[in-house]
GUPA-545833 format. One record per residue (C-alpha): y, x, z. Coordinates in pm, 1 decimal. Layout:
<sites>
<site north="Y" east="X" up="Z"/>
...
</sites>
This chain:
<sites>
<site north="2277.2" east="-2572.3" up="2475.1"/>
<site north="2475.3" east="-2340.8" up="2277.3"/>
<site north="2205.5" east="-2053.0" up="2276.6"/>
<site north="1929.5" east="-2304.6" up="2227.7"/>
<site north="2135.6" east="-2413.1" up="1889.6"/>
<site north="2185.3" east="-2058.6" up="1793.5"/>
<site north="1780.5" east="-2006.1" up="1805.6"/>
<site north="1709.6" east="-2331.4" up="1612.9"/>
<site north="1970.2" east="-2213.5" up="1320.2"/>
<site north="1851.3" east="-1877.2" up="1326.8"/>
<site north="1500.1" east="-1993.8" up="1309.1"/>
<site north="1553.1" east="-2283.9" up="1075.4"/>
<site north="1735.7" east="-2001.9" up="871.6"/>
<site north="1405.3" east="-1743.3" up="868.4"/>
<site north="1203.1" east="-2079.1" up="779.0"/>
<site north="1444.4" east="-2151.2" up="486.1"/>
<site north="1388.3" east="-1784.5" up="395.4"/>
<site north="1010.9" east="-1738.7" up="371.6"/>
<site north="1010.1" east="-2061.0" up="186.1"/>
<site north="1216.7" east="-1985.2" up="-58.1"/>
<site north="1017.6" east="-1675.5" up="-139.8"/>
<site north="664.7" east="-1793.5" up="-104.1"/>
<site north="851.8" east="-2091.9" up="-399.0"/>
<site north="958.6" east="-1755.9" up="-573.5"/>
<site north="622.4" east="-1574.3" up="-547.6"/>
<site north="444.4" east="-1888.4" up="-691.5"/>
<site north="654.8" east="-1929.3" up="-951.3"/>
<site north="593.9" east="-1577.2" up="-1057.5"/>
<site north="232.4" east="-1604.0" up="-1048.4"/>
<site north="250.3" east="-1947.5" up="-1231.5"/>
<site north="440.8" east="-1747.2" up="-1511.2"/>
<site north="242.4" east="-1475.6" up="-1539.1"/>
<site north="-55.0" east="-1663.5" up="-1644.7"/>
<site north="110.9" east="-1645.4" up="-1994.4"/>
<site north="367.1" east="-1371.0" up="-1992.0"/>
<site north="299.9" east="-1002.3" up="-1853.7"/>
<site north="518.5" east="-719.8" up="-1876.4"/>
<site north="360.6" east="-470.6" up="-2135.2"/>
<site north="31.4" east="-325.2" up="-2005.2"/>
<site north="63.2" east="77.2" up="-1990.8"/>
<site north="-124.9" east="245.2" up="-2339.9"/>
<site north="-298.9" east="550.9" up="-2207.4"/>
<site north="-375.7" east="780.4" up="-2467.3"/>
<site north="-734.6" east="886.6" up="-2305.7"/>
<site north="-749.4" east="488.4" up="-2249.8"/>
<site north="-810.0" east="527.4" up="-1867.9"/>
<site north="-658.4" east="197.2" up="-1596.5"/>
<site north="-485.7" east="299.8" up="-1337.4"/>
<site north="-346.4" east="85.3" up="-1078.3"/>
<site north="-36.8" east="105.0" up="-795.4"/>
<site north="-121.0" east="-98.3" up="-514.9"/>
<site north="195.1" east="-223.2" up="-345.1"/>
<site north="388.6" east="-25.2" up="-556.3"/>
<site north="721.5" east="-234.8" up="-463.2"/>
<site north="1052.9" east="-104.0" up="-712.7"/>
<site north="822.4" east="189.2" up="-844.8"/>
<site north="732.4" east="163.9" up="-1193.4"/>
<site north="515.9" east="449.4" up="-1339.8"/>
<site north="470.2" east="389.7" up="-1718.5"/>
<site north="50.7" east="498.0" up="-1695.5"/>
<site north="38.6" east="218.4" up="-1419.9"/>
<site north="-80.7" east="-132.7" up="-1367.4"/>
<site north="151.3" east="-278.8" up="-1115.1"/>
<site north="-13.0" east="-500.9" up="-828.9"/>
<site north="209.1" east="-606.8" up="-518.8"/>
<site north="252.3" east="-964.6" up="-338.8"/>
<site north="597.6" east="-998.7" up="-411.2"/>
<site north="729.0" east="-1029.9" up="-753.7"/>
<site north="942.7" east="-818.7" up="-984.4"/>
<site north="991.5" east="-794.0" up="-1338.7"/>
<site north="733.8" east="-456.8" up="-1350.6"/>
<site north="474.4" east="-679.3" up="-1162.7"/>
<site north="195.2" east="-675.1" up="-1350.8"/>
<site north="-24.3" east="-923.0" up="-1114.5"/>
<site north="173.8" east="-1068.8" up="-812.6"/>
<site north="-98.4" east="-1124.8" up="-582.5"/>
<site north="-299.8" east="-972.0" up="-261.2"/>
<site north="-364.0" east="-591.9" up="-279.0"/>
<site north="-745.0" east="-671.3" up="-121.7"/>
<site north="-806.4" east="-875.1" up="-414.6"/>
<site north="-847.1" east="-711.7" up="-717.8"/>
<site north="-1034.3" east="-1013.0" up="-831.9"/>
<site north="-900.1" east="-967.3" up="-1230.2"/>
<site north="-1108.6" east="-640.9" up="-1221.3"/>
<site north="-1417.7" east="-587.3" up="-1283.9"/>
<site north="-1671.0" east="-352.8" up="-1110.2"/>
<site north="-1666.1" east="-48.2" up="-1226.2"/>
<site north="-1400.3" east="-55.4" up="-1439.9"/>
<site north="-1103.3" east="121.8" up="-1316.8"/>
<site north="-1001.9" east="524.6" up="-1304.9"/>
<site north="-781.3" east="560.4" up="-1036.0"/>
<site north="-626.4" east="331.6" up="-794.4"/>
<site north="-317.2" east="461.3" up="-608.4"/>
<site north="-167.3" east="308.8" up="-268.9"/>
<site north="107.9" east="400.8" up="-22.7"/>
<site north="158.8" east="313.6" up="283.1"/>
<site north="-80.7" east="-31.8" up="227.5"/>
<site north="-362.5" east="13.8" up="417.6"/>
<site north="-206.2" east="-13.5" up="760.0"/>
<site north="-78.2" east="-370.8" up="681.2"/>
<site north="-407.6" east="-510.8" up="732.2"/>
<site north="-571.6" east="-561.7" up="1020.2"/>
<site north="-761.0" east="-280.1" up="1125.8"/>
<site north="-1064.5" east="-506.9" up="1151.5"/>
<site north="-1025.1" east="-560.8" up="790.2"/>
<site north="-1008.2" east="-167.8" up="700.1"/>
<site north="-1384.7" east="-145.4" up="561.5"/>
<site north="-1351.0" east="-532.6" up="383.0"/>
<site north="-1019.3" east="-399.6" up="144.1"/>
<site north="-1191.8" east="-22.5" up="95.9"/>
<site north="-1495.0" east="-131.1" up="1.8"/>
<site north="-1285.6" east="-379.1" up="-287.4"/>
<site north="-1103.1" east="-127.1" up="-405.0"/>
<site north="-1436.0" east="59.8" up="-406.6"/>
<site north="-1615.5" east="-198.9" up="-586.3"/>
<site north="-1336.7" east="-186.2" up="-920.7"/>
<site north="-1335.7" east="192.7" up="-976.7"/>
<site north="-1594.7" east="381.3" up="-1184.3"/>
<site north="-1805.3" east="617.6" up="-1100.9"/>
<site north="-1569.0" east="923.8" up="-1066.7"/>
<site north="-1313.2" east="734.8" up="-1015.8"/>
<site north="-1062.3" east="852.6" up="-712.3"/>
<site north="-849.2" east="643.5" up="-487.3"/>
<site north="-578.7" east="862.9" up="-384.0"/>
<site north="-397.3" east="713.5" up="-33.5"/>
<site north="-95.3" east="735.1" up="166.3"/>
<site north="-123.3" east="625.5" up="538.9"/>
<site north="149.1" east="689.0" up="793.1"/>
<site north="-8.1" east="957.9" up="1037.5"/>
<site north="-95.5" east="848.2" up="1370.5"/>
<site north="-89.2" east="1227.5" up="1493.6"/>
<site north="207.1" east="1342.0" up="1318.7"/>
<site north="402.3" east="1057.6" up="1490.8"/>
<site north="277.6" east="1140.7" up="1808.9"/>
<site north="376.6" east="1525.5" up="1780.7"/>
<site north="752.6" east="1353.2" up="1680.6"/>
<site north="728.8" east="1140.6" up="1931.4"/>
<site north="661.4" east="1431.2" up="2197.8"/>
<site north="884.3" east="1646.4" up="2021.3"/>
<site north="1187.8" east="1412.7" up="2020.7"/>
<site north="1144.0" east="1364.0" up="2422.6"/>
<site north="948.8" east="1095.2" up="2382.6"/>
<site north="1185.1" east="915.5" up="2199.7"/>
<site north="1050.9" east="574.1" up="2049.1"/>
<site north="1317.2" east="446.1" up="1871.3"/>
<site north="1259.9" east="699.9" up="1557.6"/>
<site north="904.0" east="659.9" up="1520.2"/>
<site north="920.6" east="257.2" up="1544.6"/>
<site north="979.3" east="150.2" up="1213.9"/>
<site north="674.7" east="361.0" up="1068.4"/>
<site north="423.0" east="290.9" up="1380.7"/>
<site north="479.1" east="-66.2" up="1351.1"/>
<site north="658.9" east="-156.2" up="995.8"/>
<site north="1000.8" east="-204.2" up="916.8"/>
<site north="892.7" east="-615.0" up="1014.0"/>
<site north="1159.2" east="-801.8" up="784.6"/>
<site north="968.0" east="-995.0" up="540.2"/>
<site north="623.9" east="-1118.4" up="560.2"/>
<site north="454.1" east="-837.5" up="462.8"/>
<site north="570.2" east="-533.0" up="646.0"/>
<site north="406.6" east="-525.4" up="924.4"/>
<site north="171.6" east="-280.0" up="1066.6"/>
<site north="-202.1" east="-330.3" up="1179.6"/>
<site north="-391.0" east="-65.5" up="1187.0"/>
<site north="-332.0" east="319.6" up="1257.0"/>
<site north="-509.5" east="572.0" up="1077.8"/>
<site north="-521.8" east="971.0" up="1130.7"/>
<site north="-753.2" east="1219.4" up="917.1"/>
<site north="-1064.8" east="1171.1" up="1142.5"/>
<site north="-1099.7" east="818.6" up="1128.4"/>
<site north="-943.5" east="764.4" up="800.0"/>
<site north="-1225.6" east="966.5" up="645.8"/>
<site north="-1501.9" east="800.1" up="857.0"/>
<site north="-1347.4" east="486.8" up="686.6"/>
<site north="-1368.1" east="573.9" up="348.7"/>
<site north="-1739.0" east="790.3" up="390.6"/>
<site north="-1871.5" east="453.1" up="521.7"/>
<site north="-1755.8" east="229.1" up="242.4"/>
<site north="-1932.2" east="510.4" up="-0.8"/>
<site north="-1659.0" east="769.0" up="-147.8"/>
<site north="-1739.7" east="1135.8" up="-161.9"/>
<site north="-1555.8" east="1467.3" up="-126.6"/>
<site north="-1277.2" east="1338.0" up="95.4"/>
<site north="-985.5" east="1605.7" up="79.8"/>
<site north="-627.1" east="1597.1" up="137.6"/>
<site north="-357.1" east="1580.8" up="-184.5"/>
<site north="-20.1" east="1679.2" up="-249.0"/>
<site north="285.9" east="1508.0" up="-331.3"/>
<site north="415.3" east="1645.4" up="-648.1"/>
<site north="193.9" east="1883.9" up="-768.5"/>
<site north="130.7" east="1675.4" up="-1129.1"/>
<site north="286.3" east="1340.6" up="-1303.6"/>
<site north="49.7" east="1134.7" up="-1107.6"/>
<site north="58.1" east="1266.3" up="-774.9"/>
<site north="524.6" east="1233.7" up="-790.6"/>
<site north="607.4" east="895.9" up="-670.1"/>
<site north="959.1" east="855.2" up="-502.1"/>
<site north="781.3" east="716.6" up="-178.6"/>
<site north="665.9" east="771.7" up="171.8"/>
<site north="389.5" east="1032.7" up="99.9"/>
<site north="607.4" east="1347.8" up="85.0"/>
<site north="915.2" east="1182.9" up="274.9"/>
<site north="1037.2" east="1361.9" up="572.7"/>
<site north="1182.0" east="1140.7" up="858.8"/>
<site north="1493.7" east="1359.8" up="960.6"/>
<site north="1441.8" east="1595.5" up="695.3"/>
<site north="1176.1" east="1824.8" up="965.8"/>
<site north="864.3" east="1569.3" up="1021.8"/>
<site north="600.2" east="1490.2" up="734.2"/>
<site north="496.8" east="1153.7" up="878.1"/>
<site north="205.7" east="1050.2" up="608.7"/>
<site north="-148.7" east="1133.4" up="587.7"/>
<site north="-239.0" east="1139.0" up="224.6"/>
<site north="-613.0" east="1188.5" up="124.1"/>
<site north="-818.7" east="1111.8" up="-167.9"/>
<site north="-1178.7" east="1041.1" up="-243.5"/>
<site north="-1414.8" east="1004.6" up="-500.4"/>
<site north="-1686.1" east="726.2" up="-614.9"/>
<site north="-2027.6" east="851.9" up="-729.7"/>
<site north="-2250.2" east="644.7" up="-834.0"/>
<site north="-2204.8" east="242.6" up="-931.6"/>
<site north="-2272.4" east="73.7" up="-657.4"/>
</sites>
């Protein structure tokens, strides 16, 4: 009896949790149907947009992410980019998003973020890498425990967990079949938009890359 009353509080307590932020979340989308923080002013006038950007604010940025914070520019699914038009974005930027969707939904949220940037534009992405983890993984002894949290999310809200793996092969076959061009791999922190203080050039025990980060290009409108 006493464990089966310690499950029902701990799961009335989770319950009591995700409702209080799914109140919190629509409150913050409520509110932002009249006030925004300031949109970014680009001096060559190009949009840019952080897809689950979480705490990082990057002044040329519009902020997107399904939970809300004060920098959140639209508080809302990252494979709905519904408040953008076709063709009408520069770059979109996203790290370590992808794999929280079902990897039977990989092609439906490319080929939306496909559908909003111009022709030209680039969508630069951060994946965790399904073969660098595995060389950890041998390397360590086969060791699961270190490799856990970024195989299959860190799990403790709603949102962060993992469904989909991705390494450079398939990754690329992803992104060639939604229609981007000229596929190639970019690095963390070689110019202002390319420095983010997130996973794509973290380290896990200061000796393992673990992210796959690759950009592409649209041509054409389609």
């Amino acid at each position: 009896m006493l464990l089966r009353s310690h499950f029902s509080f701990g799961h009335l307590y989770l319950k009591l949790n995700q409702l209080s932020e799914a109140l919190s979340v629509k409150a913050v989308k409520l509110s932002r149907q009249f006030v925004r923080p300031p949109f970014p002013q680009n001096t060559d006038n190009t949009i840019n947009l952080h897809l689950g950007c979480g705490s990082i604010q990057h002044p040329k940025f519009i902020n997107i992410d399904a939970r809300p914070a004060s920098h959140i520019h639209y508080v809302r699914p990252i494979d709905n980019l519904s408040p953008f038009k076709d063709n009408s974005v520069d770059l979109i930027y996203a790290c370590h998003c992808l794999e929280h969707f079902s990897h039977t939904q990989t092609h439906r949220v490319l080929a939306e973020w496909y559908r909003v940037l111009k022709k030209d534009g680039i969508l630069r992405i951060s994946v965790p890498d399904f073969d660098l983890l595995l060389n950890i993984y041998a390397d360590l002894k086969y060791d699961l425990e270190p490799v856990m949290g970024l195989m299959m999310g860190g799990q403790n809200y709603e949102f962060n967990f993992h469904k989909a793996v991705f390494n450079a092969k398939n990754l690329t076959n992803a992104l060639l079949k939604v229609g981007f061009k000229e596929v190639q791999i970019w690095q963390p922190g070689k110019c202002e938009m390319t420095t983010f203080d997130d996973w794509s050039g973290r380290y896990l025990g200061r000796k393992y890359p673990v992210s796959l980060n690759l950009e592409a290009m649209k041509v054409g409108n389609k």
